[in-house]
C-alpha positions as CSV (number, residue, x, y, z in Angstrom):
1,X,-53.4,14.2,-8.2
2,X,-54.1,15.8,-4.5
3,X,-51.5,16.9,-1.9
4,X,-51.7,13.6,-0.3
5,X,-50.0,11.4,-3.1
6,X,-47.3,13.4,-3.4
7,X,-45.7,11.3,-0.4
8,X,-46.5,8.4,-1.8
9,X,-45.0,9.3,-5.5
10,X,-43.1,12.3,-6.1
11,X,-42.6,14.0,-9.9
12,X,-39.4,14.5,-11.5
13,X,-38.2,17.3,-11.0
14,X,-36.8,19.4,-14.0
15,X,-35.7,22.4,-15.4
16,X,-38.3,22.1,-18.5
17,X,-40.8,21.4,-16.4
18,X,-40.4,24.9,-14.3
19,X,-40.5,26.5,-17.1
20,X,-43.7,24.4,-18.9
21,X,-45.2,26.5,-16.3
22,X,-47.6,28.9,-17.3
23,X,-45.9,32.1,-17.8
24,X,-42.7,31.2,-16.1
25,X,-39.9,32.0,-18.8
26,X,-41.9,35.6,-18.6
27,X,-40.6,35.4,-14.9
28,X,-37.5,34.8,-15.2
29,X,-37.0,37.7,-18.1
30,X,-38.3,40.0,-15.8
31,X,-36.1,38.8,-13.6
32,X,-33.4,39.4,-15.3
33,X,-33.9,42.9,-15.9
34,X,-34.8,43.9,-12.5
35,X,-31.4,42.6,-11.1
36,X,-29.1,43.8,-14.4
37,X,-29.6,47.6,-13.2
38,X,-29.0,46.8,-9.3
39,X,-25.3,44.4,-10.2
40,X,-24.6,47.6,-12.9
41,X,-25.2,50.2,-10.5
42,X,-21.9,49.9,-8.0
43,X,-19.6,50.5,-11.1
44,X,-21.7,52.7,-13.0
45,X,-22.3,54.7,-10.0
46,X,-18.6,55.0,-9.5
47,X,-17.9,56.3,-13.4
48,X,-20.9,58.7,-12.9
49,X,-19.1,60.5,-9.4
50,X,-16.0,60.3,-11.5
51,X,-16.8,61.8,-14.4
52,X,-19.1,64.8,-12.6
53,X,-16.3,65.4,-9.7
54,X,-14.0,62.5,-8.5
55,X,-14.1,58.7,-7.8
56,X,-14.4,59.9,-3.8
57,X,-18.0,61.3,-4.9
58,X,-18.4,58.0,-6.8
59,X,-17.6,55.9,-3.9
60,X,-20.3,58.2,-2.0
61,X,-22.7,57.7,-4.8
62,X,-22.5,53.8,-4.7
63,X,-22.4,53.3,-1.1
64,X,-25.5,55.8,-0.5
65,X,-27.3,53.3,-3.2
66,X,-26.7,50.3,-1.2
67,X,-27.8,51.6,1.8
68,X,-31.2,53.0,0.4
69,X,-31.8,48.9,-0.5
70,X,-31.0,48.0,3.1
71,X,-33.3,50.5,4.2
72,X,-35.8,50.1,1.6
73,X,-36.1,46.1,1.5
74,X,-38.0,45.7,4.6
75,X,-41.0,48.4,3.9
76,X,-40.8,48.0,-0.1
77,X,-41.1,44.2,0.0
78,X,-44.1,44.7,2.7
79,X,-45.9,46.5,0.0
80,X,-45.5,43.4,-1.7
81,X,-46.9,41.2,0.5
82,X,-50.0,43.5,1.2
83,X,-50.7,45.3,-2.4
84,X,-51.4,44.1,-6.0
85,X,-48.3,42.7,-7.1
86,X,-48.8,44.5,-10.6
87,X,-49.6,48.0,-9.8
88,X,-46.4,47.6,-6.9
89,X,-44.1,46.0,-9.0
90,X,-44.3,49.1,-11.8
91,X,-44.5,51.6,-8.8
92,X,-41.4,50.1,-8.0
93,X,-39.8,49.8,-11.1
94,X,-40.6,52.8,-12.5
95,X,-39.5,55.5,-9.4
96,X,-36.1,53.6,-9.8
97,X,-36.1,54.4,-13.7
98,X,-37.3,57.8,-12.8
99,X,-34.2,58.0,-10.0
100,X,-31.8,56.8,-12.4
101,X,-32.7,58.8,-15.3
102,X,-32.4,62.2,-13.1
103,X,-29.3,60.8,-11.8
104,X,-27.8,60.8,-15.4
105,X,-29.1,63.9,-16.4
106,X,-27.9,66.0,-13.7
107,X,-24.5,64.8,-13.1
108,X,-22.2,67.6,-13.6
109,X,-24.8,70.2,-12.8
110,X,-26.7,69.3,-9.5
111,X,-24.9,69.5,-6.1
112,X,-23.8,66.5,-4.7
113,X,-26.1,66.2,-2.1
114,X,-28.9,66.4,-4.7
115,X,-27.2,63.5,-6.4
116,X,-26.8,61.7,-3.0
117,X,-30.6,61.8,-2.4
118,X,-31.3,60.4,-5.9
119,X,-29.0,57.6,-6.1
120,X,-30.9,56.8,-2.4
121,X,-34.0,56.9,-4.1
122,X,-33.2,54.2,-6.6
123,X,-31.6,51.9,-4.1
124,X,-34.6,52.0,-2.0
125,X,-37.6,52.5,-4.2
126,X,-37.0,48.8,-6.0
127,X,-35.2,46.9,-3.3
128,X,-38.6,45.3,-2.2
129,X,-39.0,43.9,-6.4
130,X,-36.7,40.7,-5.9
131,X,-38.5,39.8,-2.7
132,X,-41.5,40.3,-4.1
133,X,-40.9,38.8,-7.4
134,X,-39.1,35.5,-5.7
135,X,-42.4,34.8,-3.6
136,X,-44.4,35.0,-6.4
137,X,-42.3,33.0,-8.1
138,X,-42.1,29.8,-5.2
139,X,-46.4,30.6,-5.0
140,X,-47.1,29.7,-8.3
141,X,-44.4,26.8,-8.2
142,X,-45.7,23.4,-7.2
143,X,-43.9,22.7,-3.6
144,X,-41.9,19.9,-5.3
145,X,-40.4,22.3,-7.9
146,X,-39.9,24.9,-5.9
147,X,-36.0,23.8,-4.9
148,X,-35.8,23.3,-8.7
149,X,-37.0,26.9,-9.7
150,X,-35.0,28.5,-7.0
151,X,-31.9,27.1,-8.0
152,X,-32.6,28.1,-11.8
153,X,-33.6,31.7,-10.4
154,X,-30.0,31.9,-8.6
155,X,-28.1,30.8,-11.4
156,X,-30.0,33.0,-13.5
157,X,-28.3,35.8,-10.5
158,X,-25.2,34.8,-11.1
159,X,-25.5,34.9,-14.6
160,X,-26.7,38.6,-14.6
161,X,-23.4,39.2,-11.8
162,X,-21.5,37.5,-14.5
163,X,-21.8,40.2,-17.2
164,X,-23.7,43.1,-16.0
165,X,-20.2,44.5,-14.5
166,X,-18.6,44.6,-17.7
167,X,-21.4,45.4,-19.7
168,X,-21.0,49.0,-17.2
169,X,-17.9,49.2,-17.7
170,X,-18.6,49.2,-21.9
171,X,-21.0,51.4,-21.7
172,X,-18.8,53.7,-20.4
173,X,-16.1,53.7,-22.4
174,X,-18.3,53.7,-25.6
175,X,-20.7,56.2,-24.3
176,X,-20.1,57.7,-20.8
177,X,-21.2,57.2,-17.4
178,X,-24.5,58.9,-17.8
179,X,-25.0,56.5,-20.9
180,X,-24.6,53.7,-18.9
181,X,-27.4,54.5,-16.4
182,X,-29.5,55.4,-19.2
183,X,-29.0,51.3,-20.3
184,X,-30.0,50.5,-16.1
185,X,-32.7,53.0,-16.5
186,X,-34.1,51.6,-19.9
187,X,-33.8,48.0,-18.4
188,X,-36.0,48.9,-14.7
189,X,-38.7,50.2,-16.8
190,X,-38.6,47.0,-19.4
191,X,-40.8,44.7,-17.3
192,X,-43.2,47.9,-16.8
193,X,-44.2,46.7,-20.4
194,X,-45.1,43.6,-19.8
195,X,-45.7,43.5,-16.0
196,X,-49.4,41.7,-16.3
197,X,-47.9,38.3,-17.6
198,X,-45.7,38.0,-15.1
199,X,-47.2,34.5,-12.9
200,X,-48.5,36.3,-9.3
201,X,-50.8,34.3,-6.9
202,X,-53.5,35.9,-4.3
203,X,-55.1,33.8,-1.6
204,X,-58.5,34.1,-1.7
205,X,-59.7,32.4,2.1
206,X,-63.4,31.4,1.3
207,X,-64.3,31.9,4.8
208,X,-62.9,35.3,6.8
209,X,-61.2,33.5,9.4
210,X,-60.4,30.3,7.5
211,X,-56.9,31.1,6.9
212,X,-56.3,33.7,9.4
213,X,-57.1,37.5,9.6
214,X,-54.4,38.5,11.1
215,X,-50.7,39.1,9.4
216,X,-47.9,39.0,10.5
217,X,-46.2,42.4,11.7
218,X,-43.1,43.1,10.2
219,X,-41.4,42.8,14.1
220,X,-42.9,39.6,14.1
221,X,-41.6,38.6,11.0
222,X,-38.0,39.9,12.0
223,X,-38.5,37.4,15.1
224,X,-39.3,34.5,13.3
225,X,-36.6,34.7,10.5
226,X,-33.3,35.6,12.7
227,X,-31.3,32.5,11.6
228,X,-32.2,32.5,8.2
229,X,-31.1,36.7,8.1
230,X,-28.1,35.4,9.7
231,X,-27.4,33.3,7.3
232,X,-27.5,35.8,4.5
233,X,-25.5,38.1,6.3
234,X,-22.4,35.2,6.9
235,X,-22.5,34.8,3.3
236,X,-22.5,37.8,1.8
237,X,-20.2,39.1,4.5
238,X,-17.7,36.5,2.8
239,X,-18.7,37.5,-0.5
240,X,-17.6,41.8,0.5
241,X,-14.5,40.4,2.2
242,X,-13.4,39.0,-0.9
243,X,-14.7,41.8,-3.2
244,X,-12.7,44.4,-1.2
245,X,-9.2,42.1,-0.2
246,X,-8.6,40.4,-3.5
247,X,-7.2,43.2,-5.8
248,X,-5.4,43.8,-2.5
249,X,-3.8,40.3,-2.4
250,X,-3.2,40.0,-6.0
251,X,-0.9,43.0,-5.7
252,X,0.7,41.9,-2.5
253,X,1.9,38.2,-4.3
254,X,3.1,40.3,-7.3
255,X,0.5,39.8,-9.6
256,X,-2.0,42.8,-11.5
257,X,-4.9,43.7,-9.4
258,X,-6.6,43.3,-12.7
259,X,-6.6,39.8,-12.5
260,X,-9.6,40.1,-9.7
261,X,-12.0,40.3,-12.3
262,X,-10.9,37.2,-14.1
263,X,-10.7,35.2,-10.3
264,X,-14.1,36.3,-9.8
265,X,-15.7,35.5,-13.4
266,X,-14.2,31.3,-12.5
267,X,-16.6,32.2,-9.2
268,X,-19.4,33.2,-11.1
269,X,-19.6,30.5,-13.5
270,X,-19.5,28.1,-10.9
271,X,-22.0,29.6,-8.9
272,X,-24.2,29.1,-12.7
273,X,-23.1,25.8,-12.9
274,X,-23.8,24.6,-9.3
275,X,-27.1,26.2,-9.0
276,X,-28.1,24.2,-12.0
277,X,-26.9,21.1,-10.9
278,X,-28.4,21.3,-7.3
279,X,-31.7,22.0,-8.5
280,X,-31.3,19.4,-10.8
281,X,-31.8,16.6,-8.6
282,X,-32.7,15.7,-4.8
283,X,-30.1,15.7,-2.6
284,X,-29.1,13.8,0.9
285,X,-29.8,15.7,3.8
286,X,-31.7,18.2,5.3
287,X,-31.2,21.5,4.5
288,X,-29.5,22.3,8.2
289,X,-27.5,19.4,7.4
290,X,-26.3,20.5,3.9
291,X,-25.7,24.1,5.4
292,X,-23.4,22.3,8.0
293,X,-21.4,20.8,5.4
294,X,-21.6,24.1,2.6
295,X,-21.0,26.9,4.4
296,X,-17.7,25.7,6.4
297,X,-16.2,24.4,3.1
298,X,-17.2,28.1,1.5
299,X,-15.3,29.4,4.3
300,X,-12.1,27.1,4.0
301,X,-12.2,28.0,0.3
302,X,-11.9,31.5,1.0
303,X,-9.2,30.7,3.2
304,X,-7.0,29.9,0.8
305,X,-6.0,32.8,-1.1
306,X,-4.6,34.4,2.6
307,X,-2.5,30.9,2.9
308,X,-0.8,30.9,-0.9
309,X,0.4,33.4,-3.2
310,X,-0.1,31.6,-6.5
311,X,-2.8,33.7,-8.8
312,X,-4.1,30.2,-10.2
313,X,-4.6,29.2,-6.8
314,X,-7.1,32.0,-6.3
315,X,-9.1,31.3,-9.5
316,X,-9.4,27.4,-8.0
317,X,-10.5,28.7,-4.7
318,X,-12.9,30.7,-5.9
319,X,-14.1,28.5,-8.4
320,X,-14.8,26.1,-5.5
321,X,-16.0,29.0,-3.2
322,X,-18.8,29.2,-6.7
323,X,-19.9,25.8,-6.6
324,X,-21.1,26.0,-2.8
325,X,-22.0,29.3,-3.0
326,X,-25.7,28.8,-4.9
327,X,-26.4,25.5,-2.6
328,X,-26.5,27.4,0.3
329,X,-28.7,30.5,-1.6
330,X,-31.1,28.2,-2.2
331,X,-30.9,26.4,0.8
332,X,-31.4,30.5,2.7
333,X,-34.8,30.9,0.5
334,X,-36.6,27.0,1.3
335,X,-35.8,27.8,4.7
336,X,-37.2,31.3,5.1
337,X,-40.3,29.4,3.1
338,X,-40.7,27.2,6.4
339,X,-40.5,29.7,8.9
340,X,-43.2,32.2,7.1
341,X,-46.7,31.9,5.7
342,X,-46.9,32.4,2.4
343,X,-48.7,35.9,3.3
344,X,-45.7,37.2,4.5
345,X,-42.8,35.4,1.9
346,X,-42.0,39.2,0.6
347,X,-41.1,40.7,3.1
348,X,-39.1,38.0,4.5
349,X,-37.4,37.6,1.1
350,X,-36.6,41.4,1.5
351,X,-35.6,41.0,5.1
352,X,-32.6,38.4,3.7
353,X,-31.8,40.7,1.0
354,X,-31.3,43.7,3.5
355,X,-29.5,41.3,5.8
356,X,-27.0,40.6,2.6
357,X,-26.4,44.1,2.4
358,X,-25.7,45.0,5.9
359,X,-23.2,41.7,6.2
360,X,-21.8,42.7,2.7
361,X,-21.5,46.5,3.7
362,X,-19.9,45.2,6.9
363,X,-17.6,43.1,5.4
364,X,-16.4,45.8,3.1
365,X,-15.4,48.0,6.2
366,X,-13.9,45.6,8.1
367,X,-11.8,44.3,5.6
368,X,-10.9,47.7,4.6
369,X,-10.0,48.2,7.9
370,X,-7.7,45.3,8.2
371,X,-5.8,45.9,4.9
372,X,-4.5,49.2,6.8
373,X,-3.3,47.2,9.9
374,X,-2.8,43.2,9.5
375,X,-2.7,42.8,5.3
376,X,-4.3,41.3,3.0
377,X,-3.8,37.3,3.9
378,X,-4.8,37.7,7.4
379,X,-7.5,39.8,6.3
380,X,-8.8,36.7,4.0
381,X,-8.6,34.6,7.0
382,X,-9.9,37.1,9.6
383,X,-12.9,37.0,8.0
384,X,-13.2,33.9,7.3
385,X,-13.2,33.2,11.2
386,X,-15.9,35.8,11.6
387,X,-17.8,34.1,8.8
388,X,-17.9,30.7,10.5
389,X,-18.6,32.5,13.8
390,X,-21.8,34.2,12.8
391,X,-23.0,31.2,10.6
392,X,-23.0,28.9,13.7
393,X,-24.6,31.2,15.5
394,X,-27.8,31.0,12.3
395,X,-27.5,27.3,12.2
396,X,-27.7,26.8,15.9
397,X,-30.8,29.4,15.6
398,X,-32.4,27.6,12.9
399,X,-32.5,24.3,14.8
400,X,-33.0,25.8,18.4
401,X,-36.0,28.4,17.5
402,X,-39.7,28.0,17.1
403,X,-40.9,28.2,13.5
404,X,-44.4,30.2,13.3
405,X,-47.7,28.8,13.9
406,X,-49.3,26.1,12.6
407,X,-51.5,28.7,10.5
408,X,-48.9,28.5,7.6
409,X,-50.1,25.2,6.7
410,X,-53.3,27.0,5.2
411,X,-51.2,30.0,4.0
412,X,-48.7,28.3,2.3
413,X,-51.0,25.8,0.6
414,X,-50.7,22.5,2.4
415,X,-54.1,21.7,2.8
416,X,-57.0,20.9,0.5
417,X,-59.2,22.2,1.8
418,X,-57.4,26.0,2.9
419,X,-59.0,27.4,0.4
420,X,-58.5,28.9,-3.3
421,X,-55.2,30.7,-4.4
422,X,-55.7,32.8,-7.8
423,X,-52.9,32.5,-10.2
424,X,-52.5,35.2,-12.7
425,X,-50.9,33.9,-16.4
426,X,-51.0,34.9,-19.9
427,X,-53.4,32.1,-20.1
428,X,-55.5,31.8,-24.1
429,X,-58.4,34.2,-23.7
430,X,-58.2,35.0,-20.2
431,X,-55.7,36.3,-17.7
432,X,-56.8,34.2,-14.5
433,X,-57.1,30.9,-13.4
434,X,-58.3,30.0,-10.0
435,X,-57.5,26.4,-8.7
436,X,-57.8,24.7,-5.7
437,X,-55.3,24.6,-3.0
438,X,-54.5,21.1,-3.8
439,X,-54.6,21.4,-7.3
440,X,-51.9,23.9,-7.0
441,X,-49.8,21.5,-4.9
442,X,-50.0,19.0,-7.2
């Protein structure tokens, strides 16, 4: 089968048949343990600053983290795009097990500046790794299961979002803080071990200028995927809003601020469940057109606890919030697919993932902010507003601005006769297999 026929008859698209894939279930392990550590670190971070002086040095710790991976995204997941995946991805990997490990060490004896630098180490050093793990995930993915893998790869996410928080919060209590980032440390430097069988692609033009010497600068990159960043940013500046303002609301209606992690465990298993059952078939629509329709009614969802004061209600709205939540994920990752060439997919995956931290860090202050003045409803619904705001601004972007140049058509893989892309699997007796364009495609 060549490119072409895929028009005329499309394959089924199914979860087995991602993961028939030659060495795709050793993808999505890896996976796995590169986000655990990054979902544990917030909380664990928090015990760590707590046990060595005070939750305000906690706070410090885990806020310093996240802005390392906004910073580090963009030039980490560059590497990606321009160095062996291998030999980057256990670079990576291993200066966060490395930061980690000092991190646990030391608390209690180094100053805090010392353990300020080091928790900004790990957050940067491995923030280009998902980037560069999801392009090499959708390049050795036929371009009719790429939707499909995606949407296994976010529920996956969720999964990890799901229960790495708690599996922090044990390790404390049956160990201690610096136990616990021992556990994020061992788990960054698990893929190290096996870091070869992990599917990775390099194009391999056959002619120099055949699919284009020249690559894309990371300004250029920035200018081409606005409204996608954009996106990201409106949805995980939802997703901060409601991390910071629902133990707030909870105790405002009368109810335990405890229950927060019960309302957001119904929002991760939805987001599971959706992202399984969006990737499990095609859908109507374009993916502007879905977007139109998803990320209004994730908004509206998250209205709702601002408007009621009934606990259950909460758990419902979130569980809805859930189920459009890993539509629109996937939908963020095909699009920035379309506006790059494959060359350049890691670092616009790590541009989104920077751009979720910035709109999640953002949200976080904001609604801080307007817990102090307005209260906890109106700071549900504030937000809300600002959410819809900036995603109509990405939407109209993503329909109003030029995609890049016809030269992704050879990049990504869309014509036969592009060239050669080399996929790397644990294939019997030998570790490459080189295929045609078009044989890839099909």
């Amino acid at each position: 089968m060549t490119g072409n026929t895929l028009g005329a008859e499309i394959p089924r698209s199914t979860f087995r048949s991602v993961l028939s894939l030659p060495g795709h279930p050793t993808w999505y392990i890896a996976a796995a343990l590169v986000r655990a550590p990054v979902v544990m670190a917030p909380l664990a971070l928090v015990f760590l600053g707590r046990s060595a002086q005070s939750f305000s040095v906690g706070g410090m710790l885990a806020a310093v983290h996240a802005l390392g991976e906004a910073a580090g995204a963009p030039v980490m997941g560059r590497r990606f795009d321009h160095r062996p995946f291998v030999g980057q991805l256990r670079l990576a990997l291993g200066a966060e097990a490395l930061a980690f490990t000092a991190l646990a060490l030391s608390a209690g004896h180094a100053p805090v500046p010392v353990m300020l630098a080091l928790a900004f180490v790990a957050g940067a050093a491995a923030a280009g790794a998902p980037g560069g793990m999801r392009a090499q995930l959708s390049a050795t993915t036929p371009e009719h299961l790429r939707p499909t893998a995606l949407s296994l790869e976010n529920s996956l996410s969720q999964a990890v979002w799901a229960f790495a928080p708690p599996l922090a919060s044990l390790l404390y209590v049956q160990f201690s803080a610096s136990g616990a980032l021992i556990a994020m440390a061992v788990a960054s430097a698990a893929p190290l071990l096996f870091a070869h069988r992990i599917p990775h692609a390099t194009s391999l033009p056959e002619t120099p200028g055949e699919i284009g010497d020249e690559r894309l600068r990371t300004t250029a990159i920035l200018r081409l995927v606005w409204p996608t960043a954009l996106l990201s940013a409106a949805i995980m500046f939802l997703i901060g809003t409601v991390d910071v303002a629902l133990p707030a609301r909870l105790e405002d209606v009368g109810s335990s601020p405890a229950l927060a992690g019960l309302v957001m465990t119904a929002f991760a298993v939805a987001s599971v469940i959706s992202g399984l059952l969006y990737g499990s078939r095609r859908w109507p629509g374009t993916p502007l057109s879905q977007s139109l329709v998803l990320l209004p009614g994730l908004a509206a969802a998250f209205t709702l606890p601002g408007l009621t004061t009934q606990p259950w209600s909460f758990a419902a709205a979130f569980a809805v919030g859930g189920l459009l939540y890993s539509p629109l994920m996937v939908i963020r990752n095909l699009a920035l697919q379309q506006r790059l060439p494959q060359h350049a997919w890691a670092t616009g995956f790590s541009v989104l993932y920077a751009a979720a931290g910035v709109g999640y860090g953002a949200a976080g202050l904001m609604a801080a902010a307007l817990l102090d003045i307005a209260g906890s409803g109106t700071a549900f619904v504030a937000c809300a507003l600002i959410t819809i705001v900036i995603g109509a601004l990405s939407l109209l972007g993503e329909r109003t601005h030029p995609r890049h140049t016809p030269q992704q058509s050879a990049s990504a893989g869309s014509s036969p006769s592009s060239g050669r892309v080399r996929i790397d699997t644990p294939a019997p007796g030998s570790r490459s297999v080189t295929r045609t364009r078009a044989e890839v495609s099909a």
